[in-house]
Backbone as XML, in Angstrom:
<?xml version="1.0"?>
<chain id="A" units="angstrom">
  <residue number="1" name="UNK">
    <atom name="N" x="37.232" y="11.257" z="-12.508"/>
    <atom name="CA" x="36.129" y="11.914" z="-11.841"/>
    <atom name="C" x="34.878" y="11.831" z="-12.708"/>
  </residue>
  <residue number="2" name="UNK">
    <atom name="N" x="34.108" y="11.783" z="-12.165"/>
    <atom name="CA" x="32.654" y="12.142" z="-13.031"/>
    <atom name="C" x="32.451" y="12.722" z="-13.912"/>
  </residue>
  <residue number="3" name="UNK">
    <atom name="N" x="32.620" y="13.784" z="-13.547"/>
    <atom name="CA" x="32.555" y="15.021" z="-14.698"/>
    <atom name="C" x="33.559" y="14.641" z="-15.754"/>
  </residue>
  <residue number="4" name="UNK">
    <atom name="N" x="34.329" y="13.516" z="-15.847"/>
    <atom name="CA" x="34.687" y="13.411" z="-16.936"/>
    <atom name="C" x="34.402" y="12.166" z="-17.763"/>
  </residue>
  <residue number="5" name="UNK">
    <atom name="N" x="32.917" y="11.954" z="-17.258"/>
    <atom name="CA" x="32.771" y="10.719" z="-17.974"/>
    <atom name="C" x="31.251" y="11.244" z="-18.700"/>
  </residue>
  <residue number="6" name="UNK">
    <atom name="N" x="31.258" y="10.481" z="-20.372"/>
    <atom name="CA" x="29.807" y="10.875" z="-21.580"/>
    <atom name="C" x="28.854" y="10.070" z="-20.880"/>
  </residue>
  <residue number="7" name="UNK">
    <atom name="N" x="27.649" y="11.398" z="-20.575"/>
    <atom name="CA" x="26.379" y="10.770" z="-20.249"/>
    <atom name="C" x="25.753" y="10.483" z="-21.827"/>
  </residue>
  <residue number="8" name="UNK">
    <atom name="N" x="25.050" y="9.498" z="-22.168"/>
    <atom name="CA" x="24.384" y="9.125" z="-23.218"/>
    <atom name="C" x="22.834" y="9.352" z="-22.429"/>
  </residue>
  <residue number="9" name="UNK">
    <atom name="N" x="21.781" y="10.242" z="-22.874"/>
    <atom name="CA" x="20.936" y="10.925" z="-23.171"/>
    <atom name="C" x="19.976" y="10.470" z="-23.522"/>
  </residue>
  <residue number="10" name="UNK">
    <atom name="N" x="20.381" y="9.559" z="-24.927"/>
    <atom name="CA" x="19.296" y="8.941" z="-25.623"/>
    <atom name="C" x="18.654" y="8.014" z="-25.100"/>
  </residue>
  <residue number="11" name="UNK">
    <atom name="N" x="19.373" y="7.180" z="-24.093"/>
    <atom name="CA" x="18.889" y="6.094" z="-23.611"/>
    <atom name="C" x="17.408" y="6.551" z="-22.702"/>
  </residue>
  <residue number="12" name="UNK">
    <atom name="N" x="17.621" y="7.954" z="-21.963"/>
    <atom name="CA" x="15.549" y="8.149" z="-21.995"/>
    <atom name="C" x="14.557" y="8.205" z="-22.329"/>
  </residue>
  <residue number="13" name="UNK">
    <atom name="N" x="15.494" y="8.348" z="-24.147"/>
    <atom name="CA" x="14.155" y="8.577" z="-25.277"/>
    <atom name="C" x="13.491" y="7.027" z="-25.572"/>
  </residue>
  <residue number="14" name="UNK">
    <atom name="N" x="14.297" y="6.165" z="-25.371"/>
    <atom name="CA" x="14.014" y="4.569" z="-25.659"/>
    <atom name="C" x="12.939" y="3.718" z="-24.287"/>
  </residue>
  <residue number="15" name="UNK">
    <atom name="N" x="12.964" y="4.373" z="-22.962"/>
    <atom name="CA" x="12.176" y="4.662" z="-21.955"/>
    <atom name="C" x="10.720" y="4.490" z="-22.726"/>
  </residue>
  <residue number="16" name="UNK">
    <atom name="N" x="9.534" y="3.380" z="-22.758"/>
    <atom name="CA" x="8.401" y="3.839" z="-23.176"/>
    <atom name="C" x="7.443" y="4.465" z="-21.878"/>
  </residue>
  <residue number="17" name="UNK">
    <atom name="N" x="6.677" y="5.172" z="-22.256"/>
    <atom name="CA" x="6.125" y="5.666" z="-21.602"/>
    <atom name="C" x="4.864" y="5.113" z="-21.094"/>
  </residue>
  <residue number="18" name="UNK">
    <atom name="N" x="4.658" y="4.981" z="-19.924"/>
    <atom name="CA" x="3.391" y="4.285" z="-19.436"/>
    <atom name="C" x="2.482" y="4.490" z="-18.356"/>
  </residue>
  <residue number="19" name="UNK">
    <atom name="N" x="1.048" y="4.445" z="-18.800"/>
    <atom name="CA" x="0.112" y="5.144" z="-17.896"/>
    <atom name="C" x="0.341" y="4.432" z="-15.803"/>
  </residue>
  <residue number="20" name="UNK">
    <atom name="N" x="-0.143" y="5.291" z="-15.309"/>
    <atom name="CA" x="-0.040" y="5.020" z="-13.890"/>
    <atom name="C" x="-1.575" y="3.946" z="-13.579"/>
  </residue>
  <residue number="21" name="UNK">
    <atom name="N" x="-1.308" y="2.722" z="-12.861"/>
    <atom name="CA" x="-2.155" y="1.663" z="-12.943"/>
    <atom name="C" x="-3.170" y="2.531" z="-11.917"/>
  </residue>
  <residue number="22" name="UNK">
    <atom name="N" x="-4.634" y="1.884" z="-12.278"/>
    <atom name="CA" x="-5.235" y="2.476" z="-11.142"/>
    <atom name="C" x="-5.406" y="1.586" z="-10.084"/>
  </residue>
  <residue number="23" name="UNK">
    <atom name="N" x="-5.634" y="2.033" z="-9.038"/>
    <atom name="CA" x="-5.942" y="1.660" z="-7.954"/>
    <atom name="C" x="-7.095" y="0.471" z="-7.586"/>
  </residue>
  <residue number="24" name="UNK">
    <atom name="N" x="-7.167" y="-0.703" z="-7.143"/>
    <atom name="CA" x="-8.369" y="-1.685" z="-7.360"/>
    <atom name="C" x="-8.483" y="-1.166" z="-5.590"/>
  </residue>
  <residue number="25" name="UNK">
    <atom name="N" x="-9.980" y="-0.460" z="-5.397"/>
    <atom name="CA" x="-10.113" y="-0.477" z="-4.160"/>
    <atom name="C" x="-10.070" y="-1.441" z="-3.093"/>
  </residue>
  <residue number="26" name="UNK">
    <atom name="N" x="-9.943" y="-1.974" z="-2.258"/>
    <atom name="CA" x="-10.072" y="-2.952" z="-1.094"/>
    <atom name="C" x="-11.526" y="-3.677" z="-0.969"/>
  </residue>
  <residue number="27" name="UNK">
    <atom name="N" x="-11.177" y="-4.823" z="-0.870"/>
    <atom name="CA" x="-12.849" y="-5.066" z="-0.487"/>
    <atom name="C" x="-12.898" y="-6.120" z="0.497"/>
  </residue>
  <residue number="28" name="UNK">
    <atom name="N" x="-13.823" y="-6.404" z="1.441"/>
    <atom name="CA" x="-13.468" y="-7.279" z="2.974"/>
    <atom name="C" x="-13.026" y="-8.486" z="2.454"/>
  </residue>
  <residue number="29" name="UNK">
    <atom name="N" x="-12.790" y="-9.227" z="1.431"/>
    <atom name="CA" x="-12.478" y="-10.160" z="1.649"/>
    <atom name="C" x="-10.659" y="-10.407" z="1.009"/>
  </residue>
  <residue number="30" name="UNK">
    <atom name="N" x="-10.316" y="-8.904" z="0.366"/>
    <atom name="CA" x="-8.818" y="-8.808" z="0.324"/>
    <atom name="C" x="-8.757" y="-8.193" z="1.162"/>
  </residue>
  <residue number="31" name="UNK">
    <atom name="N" x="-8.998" y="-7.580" z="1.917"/>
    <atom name="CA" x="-8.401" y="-6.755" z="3.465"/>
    <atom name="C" x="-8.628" y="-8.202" z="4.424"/>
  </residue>
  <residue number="32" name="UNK">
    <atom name="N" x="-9.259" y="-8.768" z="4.617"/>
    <atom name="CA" x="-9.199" y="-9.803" z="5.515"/>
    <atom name="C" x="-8.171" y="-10.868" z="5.638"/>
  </residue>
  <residue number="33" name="UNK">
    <atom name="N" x="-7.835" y="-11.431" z="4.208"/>
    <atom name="CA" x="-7.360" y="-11.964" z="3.411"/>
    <atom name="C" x="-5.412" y="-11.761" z="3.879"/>
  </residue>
  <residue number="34" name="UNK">
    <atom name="N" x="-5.368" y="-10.257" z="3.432"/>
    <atom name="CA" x="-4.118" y="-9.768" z="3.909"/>
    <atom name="C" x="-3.711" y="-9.637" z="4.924"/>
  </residue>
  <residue number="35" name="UNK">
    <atom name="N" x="-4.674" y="-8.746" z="5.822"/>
    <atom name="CA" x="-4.399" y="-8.935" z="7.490"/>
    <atom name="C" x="-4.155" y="-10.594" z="7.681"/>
  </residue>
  <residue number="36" name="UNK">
    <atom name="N" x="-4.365" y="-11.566" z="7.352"/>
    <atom name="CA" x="-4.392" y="-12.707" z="8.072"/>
    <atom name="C" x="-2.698" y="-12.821" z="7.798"/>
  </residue>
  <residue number="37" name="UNK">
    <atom name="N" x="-2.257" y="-12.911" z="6.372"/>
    <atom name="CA" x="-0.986" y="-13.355" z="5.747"/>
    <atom name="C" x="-0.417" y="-12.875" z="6.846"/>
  </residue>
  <residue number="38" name="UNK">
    <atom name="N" x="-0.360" y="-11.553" z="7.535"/>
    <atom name="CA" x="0.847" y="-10.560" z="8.623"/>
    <atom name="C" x="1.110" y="-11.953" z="9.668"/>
  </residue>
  <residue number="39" name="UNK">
    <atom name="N" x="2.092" y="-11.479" z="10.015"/>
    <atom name="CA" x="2.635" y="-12.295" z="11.375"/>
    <atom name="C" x="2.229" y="-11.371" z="12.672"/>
  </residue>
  <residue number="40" name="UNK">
    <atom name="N" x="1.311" y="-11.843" z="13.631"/>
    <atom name="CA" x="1.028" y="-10.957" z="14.859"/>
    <atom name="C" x="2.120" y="-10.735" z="15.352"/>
  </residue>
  <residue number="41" name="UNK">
    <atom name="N" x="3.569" y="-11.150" z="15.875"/>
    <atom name="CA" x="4.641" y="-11.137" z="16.388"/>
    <atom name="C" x="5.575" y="-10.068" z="16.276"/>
  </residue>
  <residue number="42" name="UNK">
    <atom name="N" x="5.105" y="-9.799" z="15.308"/>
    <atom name="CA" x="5.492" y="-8.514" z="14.452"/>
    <atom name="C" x="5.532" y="-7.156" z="15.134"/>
  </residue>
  <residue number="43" name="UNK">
    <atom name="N" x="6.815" y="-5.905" z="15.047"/>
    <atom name="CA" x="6.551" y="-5.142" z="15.977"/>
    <atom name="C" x="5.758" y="-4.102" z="14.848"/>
  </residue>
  <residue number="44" name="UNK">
    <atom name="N" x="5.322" y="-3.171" z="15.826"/>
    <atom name="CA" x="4.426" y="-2.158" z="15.037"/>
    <atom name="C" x="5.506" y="-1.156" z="14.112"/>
  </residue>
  <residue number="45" name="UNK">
    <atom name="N" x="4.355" y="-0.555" z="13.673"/>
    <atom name="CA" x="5.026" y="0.366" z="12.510"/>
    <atom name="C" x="5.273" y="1.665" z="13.152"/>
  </residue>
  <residue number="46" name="UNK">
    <atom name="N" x="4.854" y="2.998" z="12.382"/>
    <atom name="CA" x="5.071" y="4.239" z="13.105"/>
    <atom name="C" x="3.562" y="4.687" z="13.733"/>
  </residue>
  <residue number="47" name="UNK">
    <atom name="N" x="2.344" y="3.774" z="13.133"/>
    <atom name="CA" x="1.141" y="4.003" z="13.647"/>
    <atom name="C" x="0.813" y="3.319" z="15.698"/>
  </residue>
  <residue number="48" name="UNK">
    <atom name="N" x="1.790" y="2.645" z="15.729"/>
    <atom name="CA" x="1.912" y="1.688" z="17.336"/>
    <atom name="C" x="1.110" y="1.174" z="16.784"/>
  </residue>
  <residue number="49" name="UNK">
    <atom name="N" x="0.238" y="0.806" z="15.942"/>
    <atom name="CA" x="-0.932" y="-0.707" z="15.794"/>
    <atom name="C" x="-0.022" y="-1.728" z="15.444"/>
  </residue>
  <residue number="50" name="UNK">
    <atom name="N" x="-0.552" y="-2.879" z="16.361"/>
    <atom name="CA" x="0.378" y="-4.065" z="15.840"/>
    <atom name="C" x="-0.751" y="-4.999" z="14.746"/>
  </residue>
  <residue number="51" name="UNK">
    <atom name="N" x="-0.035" y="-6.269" z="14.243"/>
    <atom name="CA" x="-0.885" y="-6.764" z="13.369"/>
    <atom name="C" x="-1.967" y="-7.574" z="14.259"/>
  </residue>
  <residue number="52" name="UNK">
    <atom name="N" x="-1.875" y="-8.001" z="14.918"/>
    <atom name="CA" x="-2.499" y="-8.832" z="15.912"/>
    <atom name="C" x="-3.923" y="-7.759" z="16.386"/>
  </residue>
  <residue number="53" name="UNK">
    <atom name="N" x="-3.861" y="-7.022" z="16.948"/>
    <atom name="CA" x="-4.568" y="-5.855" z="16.930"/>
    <atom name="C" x="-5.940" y="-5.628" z="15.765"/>
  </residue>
  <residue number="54" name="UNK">
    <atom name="N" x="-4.964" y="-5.607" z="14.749"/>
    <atom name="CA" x="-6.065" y="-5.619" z="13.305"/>
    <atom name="C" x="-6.470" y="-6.495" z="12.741"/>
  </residue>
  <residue number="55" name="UNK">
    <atom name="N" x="-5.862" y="-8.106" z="13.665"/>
    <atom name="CA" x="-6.608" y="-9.191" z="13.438"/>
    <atom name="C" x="-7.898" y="-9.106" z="13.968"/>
  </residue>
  <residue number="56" name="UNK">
    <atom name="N" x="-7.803" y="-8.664" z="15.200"/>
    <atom name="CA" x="-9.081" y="-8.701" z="16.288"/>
    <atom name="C" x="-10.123" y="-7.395" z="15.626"/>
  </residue>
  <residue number="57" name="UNK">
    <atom name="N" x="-9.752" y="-6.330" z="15.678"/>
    <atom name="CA" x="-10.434" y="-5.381" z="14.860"/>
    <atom name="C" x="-11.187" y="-5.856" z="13.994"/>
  </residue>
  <residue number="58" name="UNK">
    <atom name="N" x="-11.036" y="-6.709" z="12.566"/>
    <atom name="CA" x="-11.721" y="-6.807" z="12.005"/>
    <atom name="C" x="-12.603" y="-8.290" z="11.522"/>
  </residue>
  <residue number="59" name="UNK">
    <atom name="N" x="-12.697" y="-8.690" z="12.998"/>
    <atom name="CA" x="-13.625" y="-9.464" z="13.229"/>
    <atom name="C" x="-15.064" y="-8.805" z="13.767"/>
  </residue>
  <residue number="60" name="UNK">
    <atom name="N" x="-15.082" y="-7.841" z="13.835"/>
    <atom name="CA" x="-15.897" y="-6.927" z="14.070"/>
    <atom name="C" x="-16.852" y="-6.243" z="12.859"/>
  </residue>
  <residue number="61" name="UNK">
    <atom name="N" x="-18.013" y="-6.593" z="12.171"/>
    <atom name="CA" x="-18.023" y="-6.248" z="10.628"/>
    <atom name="C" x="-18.017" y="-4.342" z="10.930"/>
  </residue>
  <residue number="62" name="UNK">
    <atom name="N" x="-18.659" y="-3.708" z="11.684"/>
    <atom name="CA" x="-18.654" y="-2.760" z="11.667"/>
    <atom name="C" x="-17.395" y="-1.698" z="11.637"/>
  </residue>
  <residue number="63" name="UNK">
    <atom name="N" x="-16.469" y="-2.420" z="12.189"/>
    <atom name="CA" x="-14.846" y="-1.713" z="12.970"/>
    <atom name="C" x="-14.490" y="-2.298" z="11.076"/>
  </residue>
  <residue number="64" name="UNK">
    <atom name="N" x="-14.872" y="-3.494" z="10.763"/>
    <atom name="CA" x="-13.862" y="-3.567" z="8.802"/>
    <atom name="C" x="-14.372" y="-2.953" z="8.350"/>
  </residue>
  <residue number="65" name="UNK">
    <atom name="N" x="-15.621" y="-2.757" z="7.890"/>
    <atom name="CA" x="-16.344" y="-1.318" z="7.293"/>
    <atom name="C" x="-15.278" y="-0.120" z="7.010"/>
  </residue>
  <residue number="66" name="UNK">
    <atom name="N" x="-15.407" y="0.169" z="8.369"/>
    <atom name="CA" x="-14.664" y="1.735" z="8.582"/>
    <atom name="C" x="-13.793" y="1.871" z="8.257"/>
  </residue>
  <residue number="67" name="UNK">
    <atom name="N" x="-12.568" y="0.919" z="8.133"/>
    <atom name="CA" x="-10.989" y="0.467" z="7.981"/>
    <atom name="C" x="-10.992" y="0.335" z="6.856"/>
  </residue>
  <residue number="68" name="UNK">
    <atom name="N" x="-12.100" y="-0.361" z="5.803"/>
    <atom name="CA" x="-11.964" y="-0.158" z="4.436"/>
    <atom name="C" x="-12.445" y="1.222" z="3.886"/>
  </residue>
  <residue number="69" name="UNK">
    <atom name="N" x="-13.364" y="1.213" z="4.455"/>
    <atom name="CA" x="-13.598" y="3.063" z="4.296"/>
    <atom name="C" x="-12.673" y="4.328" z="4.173"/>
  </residue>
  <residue number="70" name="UNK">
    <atom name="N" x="-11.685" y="3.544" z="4.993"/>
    <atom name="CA" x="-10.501" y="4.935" z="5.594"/>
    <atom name="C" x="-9.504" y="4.784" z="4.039"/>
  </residue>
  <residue number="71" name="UNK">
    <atom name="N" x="-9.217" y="3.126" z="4.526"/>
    <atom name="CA" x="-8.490" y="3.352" z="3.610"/>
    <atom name="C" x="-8.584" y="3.652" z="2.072"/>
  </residue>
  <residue number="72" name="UNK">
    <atom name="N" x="-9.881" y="3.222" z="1.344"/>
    <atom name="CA" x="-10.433" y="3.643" z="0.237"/>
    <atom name="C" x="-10.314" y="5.463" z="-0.225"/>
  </residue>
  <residue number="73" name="UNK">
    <atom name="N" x="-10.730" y="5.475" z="0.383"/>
    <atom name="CA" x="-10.638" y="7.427" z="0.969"/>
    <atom name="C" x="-9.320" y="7.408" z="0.876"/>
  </residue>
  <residue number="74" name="UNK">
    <atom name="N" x="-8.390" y="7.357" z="1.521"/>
    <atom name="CA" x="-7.070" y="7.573" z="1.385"/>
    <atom name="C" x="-6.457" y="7.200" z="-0.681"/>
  </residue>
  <residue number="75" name="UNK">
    <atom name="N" x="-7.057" y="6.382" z="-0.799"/>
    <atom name="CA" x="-7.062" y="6.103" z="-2.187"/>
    <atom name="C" x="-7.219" y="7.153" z="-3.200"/>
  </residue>
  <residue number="76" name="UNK">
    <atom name="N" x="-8.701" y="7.654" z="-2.668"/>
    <atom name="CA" x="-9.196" y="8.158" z="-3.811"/>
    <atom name="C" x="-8.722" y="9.727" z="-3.086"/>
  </residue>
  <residue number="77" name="UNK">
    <atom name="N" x="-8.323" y="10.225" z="-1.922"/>
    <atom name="CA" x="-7.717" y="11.700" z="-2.348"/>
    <atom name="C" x="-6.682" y="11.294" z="-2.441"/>
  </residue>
  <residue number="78" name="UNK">
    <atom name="N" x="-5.717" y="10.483" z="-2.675"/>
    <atom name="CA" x="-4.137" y="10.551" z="-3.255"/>
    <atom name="C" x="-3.240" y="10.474" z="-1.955"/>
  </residue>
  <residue number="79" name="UNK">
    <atom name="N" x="-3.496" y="10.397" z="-0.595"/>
    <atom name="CA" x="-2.658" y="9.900" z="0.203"/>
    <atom name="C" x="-2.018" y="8.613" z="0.521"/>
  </residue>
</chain>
């Protein structure tokens, strides 16, 4: 059983410790960039947007704006 087997301990102290990377915000031409890589065929996520969808979206400069906006924001409060 478990409980009868030696946890060794030390092996967390040997763990180095390392800062959390920051975040490189989005910018239209890696959000564009990425949306393209998706496969439109693709079924949606839990949002119902499919990729195909956010192909067309952000051919629109005003509609990518906002989408990088959102998501930047989402960045910077921690969601």
């Amino acid at each position: 059983m478990a409980q009868d087997y030696h946890i060794d301990f030390d092996a967390l102290n040997k763990v180095s410790n390392k800062h959390p990377t920051e975040w490189v915000f989005f910018s239209r031409e890696k959000f564009i960039s990425a949306i393209a890589k998706c496969n439109n065929s693709s079924t949606p996520g839990p949002n119902k947007i499919f990729w195909r969808h956010l192909n067309y979206i952000v051919k629109d400069k005003s509609c990518l704006e906002k989408i990088i906006n959102i998501a930047n924001a989402c960045f910077e409060l921690g969601h």
